[in-house]
C-alpha positions in Angstrom: -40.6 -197.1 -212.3 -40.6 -197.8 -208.8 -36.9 -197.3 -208.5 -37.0 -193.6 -208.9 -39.4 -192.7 -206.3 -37.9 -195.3 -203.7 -34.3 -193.7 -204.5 -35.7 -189.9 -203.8 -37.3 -191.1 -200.6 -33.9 -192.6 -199.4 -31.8 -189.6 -201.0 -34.6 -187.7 -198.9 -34.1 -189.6 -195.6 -30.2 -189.5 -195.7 -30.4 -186.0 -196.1 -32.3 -185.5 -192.9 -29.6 -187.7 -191.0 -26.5 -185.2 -192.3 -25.0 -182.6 -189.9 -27.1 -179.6 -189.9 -24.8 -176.4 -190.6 -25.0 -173.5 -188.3 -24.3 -170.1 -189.7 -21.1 -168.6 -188.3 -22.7 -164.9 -187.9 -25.3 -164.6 -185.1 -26.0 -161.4 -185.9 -30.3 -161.1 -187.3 -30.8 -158.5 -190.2 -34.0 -157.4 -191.1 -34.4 -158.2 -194.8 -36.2 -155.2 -196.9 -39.2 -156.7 -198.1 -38.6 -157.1 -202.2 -41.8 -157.2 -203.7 -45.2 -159.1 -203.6 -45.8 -162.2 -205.7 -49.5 -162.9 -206.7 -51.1 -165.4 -209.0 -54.0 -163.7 -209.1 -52.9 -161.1 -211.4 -50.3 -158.6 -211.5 -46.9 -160.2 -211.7 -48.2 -163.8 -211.2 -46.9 -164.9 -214.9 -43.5 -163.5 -214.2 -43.0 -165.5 -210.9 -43.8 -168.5 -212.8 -42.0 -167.6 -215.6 -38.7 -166.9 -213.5 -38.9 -170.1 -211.9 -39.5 -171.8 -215.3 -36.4 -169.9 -216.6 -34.2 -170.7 -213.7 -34.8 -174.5 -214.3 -34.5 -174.6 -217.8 -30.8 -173.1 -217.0 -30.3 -176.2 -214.4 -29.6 -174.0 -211.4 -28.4 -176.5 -209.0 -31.2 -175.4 -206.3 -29.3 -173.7 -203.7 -30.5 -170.2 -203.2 -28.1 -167.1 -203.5 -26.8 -165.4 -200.5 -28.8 -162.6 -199.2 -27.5 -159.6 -199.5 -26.5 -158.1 -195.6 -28.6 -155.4 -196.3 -31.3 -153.6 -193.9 -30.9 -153.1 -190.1 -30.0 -155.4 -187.3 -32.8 -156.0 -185.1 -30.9 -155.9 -182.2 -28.8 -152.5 -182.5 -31.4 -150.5 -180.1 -31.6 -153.1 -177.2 -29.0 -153.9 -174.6 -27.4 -157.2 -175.2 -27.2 -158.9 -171.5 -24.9 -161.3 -172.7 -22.0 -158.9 -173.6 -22.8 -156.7 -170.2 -20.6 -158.7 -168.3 -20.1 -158.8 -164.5 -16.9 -157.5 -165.0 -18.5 -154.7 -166.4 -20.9 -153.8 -163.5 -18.0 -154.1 -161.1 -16.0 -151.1 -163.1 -18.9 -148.9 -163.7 -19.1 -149.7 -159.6 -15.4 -148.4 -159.1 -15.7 -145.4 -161.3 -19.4 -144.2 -159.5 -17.5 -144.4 -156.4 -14.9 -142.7 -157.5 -17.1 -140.1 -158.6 -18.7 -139.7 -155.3 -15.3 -139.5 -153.1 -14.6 -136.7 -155.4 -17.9 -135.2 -154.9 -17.6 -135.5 -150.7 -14.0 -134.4 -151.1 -15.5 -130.6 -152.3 -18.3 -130.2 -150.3 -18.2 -127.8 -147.8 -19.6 -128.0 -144.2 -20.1 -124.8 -142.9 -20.2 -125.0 -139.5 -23.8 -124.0 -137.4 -23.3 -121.1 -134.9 -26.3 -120.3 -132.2 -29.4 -120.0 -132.8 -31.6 -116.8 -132.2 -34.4 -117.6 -130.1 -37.7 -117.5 -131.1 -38.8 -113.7 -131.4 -41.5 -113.2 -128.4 -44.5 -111.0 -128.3 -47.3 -110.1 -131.1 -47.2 -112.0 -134.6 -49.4 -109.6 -136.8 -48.7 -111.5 -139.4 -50.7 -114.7 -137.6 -53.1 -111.9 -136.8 -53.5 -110.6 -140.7 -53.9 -114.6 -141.8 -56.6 -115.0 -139.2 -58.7 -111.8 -140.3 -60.6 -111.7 -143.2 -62.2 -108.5 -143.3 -61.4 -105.2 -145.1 -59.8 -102.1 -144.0 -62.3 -99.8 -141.8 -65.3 -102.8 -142.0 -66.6 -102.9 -138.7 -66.2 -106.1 -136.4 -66.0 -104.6 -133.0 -68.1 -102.1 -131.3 -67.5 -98.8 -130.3 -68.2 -95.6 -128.7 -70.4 -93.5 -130.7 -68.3 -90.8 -132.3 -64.8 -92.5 -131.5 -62.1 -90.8 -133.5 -58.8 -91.6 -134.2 -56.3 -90.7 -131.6 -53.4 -88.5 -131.9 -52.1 -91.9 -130.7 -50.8 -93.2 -133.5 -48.1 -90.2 -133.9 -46.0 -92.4 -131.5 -45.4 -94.9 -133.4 -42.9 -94.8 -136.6 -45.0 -97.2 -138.8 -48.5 -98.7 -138.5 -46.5 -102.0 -138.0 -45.5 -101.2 -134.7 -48.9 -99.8 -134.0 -50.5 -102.5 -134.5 -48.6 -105.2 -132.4 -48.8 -102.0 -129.8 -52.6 -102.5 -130.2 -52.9 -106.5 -129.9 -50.2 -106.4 -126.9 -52.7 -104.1 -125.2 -55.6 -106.2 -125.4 -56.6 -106.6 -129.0 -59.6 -105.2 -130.9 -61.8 -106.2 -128.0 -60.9 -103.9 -125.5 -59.1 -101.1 -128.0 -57.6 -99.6 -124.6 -54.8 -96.9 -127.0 -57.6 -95.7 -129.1 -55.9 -97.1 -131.6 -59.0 -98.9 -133.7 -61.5 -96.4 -133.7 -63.8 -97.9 -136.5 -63.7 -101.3 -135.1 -61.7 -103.1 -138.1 -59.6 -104.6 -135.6 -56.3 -102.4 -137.2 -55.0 -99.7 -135.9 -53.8 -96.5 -137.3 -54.9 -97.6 -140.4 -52.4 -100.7 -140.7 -53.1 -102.8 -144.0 -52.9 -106.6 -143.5 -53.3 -107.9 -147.4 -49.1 -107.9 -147.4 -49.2 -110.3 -144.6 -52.2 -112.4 -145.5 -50.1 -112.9 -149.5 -47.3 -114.7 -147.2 -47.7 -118.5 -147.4 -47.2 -118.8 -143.0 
């Protein structure tokens, strides 16, 4: 009786000592799950009966080939071992390839002079730094000041109003240009100029 047991444990001992066999296809599938196996109802007799069955026919114990179904784990992840340096080098070559091609179209358009900084009145500096409405009164005036015929010499109320700030401003008014003391003249409108972004 003791023979048995002593010649599993050495058939068990030399089988740890053979050469272990390394699959030739490195390549991991993800195996579709193919069921659950309980004991505890459901399914559990036909496990045991299907393992019953397959030793009654004396299967020799080694289990069937899986099937090289599912997906590979790897397909959505760069493998760094096949992204050689060779490879880096050409991607290199061909990017600066790309960019010789890209210098060899542009165009340089060559600068000529510069205009010089426009002198004299900004009004749009002037409309940015105001904040009042047209004809709300900031500045005093004479009591029954009325707009000038003034303004007639001027084409637009742009020009009448850098006219007005050249000539002293809102504080002094010396054209009669501002006669309600909004600090415009002739009725020029500053909301364009206080919509630009200076």
């Amino acid at each position: 009786m003791m023979r048995i047991p002593a010649l599993v444990v050495v058939g068990a001992l030399a089988a740890c000592t053979s050469s272990v066999t390394v699959p030739s296809d490195t390549v991991l599938y993800e195996v579709p799950p193919a069921g659950t196996v309980s004991t505890a109802g459901g399914g559990g007799d036909n496990f045991t009966a299907t393992i019953e069955s397959s030793l009654a026919e004396g299967s020799t114990g080694a289990t069937a080939p899986l099937p090289q179904a599912g997906t590979p784990l790897d397909d959505d992840r760069l493998n760094l071992m096949e992204y050689t340096l060779e490879q880096q080098k050409i991607d290199a070559a061909i990017a600066e390839r790309d960019l010789q091609a890209a210098r060899s179209k542009l165009v340089v358009v060559p600068t000529t002079s510069v205009p010089s900084e426009v002198q004299g009145v900004n009004i749009a500096l002037y409309a940015q730094q105001t904040t009042n409405a047209v004809g709300e009164r900031r500045y005093d005036r004479r009591v029954g000041a009325r707009l000038s015929s003034s303004c007639g010499r001027y084409r637009t109320p742009d020009e009448a109003q850098r006219a007005f700030l050249a000539a002293g401003g809102p504080q002094t008014d010396s054209l009669g240009l501002d006669p309600d003391g909004d600090g415009f003249a002739c009725k020029w409108d500053p909301t364009p100029y206080r919509q630009l972004k200076i």
